[in-house]
Each structure stands twice: as structure tokens, then as C-alpha cells.
PASEBA-1860 file (N, C-alpha, C; in nm, 3 decimals):
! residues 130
1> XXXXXXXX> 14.075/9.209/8.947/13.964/9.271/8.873/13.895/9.380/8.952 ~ 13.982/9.429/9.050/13.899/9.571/9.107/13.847/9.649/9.036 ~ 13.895/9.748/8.933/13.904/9.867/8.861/13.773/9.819/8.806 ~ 13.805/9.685/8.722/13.618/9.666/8.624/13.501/9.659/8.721 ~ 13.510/9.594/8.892/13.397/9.629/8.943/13.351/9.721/8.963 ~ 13.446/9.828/9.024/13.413/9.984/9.047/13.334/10.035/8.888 ~ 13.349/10.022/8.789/13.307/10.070/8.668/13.151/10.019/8.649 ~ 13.158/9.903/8.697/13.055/9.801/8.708/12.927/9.868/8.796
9> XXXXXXXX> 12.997/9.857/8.901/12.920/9.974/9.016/12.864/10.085/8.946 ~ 12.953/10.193/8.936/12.955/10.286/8.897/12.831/10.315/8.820 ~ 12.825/10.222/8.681/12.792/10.224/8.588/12.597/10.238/8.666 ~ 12.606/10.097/8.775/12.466/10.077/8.796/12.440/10.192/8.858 ~ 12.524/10.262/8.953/12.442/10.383/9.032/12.369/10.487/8.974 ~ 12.460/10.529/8.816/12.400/10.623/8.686/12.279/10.534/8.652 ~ 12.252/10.403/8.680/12.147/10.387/8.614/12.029/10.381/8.712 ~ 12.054/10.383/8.858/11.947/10.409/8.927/11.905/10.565/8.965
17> XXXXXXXX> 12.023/10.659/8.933/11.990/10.762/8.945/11.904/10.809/8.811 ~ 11.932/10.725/8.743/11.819/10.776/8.631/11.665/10.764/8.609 ~ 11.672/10.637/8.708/11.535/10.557/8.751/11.472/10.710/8.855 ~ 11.594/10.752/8.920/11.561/10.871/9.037/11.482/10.961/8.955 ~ 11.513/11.004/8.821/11.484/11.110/8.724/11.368/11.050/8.667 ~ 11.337/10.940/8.694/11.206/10.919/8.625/11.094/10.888/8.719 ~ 11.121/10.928/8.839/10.969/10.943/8.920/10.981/11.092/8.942 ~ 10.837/11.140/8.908/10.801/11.300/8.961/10.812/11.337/9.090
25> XXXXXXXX> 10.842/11.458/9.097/10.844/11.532/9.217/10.728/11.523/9.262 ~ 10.609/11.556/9.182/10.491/11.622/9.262/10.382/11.533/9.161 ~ 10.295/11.487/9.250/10.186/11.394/9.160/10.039/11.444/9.288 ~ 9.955/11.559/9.292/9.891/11.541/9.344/9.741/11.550/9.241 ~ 9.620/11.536/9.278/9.512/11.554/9.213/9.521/11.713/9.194 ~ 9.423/11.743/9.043/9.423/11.866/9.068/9.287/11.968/9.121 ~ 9.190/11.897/9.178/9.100/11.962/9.310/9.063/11.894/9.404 ~ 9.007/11.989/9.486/8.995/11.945/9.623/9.077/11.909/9.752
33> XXXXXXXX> 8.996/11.865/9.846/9.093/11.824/9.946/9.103/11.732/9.970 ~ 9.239/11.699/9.973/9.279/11.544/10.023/9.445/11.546/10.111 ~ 9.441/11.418/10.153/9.570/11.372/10.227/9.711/11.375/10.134 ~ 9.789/11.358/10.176/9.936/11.429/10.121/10.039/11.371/10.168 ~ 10.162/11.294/10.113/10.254/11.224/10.220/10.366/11.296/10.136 ~ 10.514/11.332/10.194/10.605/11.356/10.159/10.715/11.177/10.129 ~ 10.764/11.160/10.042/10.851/11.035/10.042/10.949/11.053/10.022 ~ 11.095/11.005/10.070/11.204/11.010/10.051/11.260/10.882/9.964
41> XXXXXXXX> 11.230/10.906/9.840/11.301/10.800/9.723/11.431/10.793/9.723 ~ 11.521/10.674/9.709/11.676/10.646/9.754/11.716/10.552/9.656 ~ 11.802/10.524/9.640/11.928/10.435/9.569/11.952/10.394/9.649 ~ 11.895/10.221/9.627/11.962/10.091/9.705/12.088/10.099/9.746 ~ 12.146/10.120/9.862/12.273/10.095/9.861/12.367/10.248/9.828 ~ 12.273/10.350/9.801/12.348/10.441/9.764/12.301/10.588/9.846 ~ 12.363/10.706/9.814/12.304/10.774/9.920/12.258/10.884/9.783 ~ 12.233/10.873/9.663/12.096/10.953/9.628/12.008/10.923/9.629
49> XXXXXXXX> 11.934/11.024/9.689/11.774/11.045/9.685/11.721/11.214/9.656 ~ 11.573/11.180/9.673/11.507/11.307/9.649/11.386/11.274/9.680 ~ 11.338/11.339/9.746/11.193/11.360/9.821/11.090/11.403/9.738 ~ 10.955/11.339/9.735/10.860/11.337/9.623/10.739/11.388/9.725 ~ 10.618/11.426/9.674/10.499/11.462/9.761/10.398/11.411/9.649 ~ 10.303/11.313/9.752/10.214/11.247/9.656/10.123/11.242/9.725 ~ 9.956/11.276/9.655/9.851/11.355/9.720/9.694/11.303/9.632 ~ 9.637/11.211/9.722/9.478/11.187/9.587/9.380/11.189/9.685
57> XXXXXXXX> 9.277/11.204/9.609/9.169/11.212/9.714/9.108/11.087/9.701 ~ 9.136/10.929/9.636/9.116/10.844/9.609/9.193/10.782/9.734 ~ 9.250/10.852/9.835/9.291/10.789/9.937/9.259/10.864/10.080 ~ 9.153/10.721/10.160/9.108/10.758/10.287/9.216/10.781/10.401 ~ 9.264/10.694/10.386/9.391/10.681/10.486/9.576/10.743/10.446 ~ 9.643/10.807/10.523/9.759/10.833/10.461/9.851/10.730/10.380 ~ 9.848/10.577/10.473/9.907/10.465/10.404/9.832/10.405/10.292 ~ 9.751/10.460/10.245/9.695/10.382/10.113/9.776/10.471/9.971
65> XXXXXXXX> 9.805/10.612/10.041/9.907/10.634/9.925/10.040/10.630/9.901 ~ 10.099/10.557/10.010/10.235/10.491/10.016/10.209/10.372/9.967 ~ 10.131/10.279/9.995/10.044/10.163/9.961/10.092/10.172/9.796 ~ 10.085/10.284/9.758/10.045/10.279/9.594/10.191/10.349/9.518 ~ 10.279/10.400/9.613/10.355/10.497/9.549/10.508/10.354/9.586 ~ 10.508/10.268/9.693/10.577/10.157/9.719/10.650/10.103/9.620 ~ 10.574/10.020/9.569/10.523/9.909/9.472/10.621/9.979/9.352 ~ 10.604/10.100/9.298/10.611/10.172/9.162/10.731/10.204/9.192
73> XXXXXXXX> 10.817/10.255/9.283/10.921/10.297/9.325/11.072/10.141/9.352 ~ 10.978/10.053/9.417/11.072/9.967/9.409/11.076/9.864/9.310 ~ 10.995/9.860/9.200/11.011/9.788/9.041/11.101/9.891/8.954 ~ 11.120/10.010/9.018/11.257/10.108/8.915/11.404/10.034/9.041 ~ 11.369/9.944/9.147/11.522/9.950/9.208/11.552/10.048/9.298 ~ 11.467/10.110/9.333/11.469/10.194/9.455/11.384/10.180/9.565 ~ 11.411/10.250/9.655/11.340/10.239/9.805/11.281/10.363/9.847 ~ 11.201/10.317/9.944/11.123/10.455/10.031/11.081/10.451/10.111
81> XXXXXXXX> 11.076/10.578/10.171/11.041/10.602/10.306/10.978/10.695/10.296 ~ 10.843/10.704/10.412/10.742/10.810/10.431/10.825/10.908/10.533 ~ 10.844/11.059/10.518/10.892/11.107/10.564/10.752/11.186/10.651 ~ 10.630/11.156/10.620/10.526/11.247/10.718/10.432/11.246/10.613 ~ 10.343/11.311/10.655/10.199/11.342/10.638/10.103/11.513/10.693 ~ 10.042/11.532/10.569/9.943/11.621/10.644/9.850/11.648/10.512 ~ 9.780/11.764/10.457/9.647/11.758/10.413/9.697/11.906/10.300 ~ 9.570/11.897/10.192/9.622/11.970/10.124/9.455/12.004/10.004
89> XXXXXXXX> 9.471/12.140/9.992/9.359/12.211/9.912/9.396/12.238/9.747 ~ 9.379/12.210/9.685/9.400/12.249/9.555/9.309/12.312/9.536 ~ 9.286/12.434/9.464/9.168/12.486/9.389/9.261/12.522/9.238 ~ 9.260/12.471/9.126/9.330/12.497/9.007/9.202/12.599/8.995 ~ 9.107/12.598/8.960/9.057/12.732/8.874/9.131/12.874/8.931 ~ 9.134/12.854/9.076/9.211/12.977/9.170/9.343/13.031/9.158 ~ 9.389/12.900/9.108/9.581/12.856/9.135/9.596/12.892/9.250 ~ 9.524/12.781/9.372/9.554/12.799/9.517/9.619/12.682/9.525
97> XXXXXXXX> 9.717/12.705/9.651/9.720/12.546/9.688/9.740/12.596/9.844 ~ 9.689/12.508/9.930/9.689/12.513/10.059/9.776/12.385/10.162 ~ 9.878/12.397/10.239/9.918/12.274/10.307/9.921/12.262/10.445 ~ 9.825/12.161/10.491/9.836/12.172/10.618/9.842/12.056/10.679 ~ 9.807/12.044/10.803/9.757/11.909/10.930/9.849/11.809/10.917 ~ 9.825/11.678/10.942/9.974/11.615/11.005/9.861/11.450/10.963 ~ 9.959/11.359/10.940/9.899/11.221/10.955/9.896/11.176/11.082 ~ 9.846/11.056/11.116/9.823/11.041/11.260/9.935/10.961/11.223
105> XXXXXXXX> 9.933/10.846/11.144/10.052/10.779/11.142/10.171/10.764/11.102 ~ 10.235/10.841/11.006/10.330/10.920/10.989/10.344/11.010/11.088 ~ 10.300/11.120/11.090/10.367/11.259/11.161/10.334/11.349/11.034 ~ 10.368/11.442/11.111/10.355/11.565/11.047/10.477/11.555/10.916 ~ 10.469/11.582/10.778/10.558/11.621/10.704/10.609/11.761/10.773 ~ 10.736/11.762/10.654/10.802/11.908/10.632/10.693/12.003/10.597 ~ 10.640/12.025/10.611/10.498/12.151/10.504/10.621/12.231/10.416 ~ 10.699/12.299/10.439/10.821/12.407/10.407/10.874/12.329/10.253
113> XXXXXXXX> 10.901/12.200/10.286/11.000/12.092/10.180/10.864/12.066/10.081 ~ 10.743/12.067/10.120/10.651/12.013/10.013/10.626/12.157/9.959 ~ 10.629/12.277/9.997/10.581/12.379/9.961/10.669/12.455/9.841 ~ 10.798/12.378/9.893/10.906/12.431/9.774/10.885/12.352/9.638 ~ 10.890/12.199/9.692/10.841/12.127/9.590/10.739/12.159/9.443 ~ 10.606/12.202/9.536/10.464/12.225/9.515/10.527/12.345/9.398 ~ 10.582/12.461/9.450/10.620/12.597/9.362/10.697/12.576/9.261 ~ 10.791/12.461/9.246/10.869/12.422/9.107/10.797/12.414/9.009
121> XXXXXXXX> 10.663/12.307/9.055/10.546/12.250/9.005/10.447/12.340/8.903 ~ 10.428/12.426/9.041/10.295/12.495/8.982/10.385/12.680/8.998 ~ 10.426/12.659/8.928/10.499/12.816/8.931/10.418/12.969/8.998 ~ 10.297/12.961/8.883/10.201/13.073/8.854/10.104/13.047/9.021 ~ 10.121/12.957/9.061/10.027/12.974/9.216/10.048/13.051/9.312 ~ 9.970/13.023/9.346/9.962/13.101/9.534/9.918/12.999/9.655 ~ 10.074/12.973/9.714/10.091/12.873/9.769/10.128/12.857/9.929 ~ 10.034/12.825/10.013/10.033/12.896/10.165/10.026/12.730/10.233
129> XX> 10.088/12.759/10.372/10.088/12.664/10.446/10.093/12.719/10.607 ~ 10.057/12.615/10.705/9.955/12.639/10.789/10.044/12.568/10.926
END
């Protein structure tokens, strides 16, 4: 019965990559300043992923928004990892966005990888990092 497991397999990886397609790239508040973590979302067992940037000002600490982004990521069957940290300005009336500084406990994110992210997002901005 090889051939039907591989199909079997198969079948589940399309369905976690779809779980992949259903968390956003970019979830930050839209003013002010707050903390910012980059995450690397994955397929159990598999090697897709795609890196998300998630950003509230409802969070003091960098791990309170992994804390929250965890939980939601591994009830779709996937996993994550904080790839870094640093800080971030929204002004929507402006269409600014600003990315900077580093978590203490993470590390510094990519700024570059969230900034590309950020521009898919918000097209019409003006989008600088530090």
C-alpha cells in the first residue's frame, strides 16, 4: 500500500498549505507606535512556510504577541517561530509606515523582509526603515 500513502500524504500537505493561505501576511494596528515580531509559519513536517509580521500596540512586551499569534497558528496544524523583533510607526492618515529597533528577546528582525511584506500590504505608502 505505498502509492495510497504517498497520495494520503500528499493530499494532507495541500491541505496544510492551504491552512498556510489562510493566515495573513501582515496584521498590524493601523496607528501609532508599537512592537512588531516577524514569524516564520511552517508545515508540520514539511518544508512550506512563509513569514508573517504581526504588530499591536495592545502588546507591552514582544512575547505577548507571539503569545497570541501561537495558539491561532497551531489550531490550523502549523508551527512557528519568532524570527526577531523591532518597533514600528504607522501613521494611516499620512500612509507612513516606519520600521525600526530590535526586541531584546528575540533580536533584531529582518526590517528589509518586513518592509517588503508591509509594501504588498499597503501599496500606496511610504515605507522607510531604520
Amino acid at each position: 500500500g505505498g502509492a495510497r500513502t504517498e497520495i494520503a500524504t500528499a493530499r494532507l500537505e495541500r491541505k496544510m498549505t492551504d491552512s498556510l493561505n489562510k493566515i495573513s501576511d501582515v496584521a498590524v494596528d493601523p496607528d501609532g507606535e508599537f512592537k512588531y515580531i516577524l514569524v516564520r509559519v511552517k508545515v508540520k513536517g514539511g518544508t512550506d512556510h512563509k513569514d508573517v509580521v504581526r504588530g499591536t500596540r495592545s502588546a507591552k512586551y514582544h512575547n505577548q504577541i507571539f503569545e497570541k499569534v501561537s495558539p491561532a497558528v497551531e489550531s490550523l496544524g502549523l508551527e512557528c517561530t519568532c524570527l526577531g523583533g523591532g518597533k514600528m510607526e504607522h501613521n494611516s492618515k499620512e500612509k507612513k509606515l516606519r520600521v525600526f529597533g530590535e526586541s531584546t528577546g528575540y533580536g533584531k528582525a529582518d526590517h528589509a523582509v518586513t518592509v517588503e511584506k508591509l509594501k504588498a500590504v499597503f501599496k500606496d505608502y511610504e515605507i522607510t526603515m531604520e
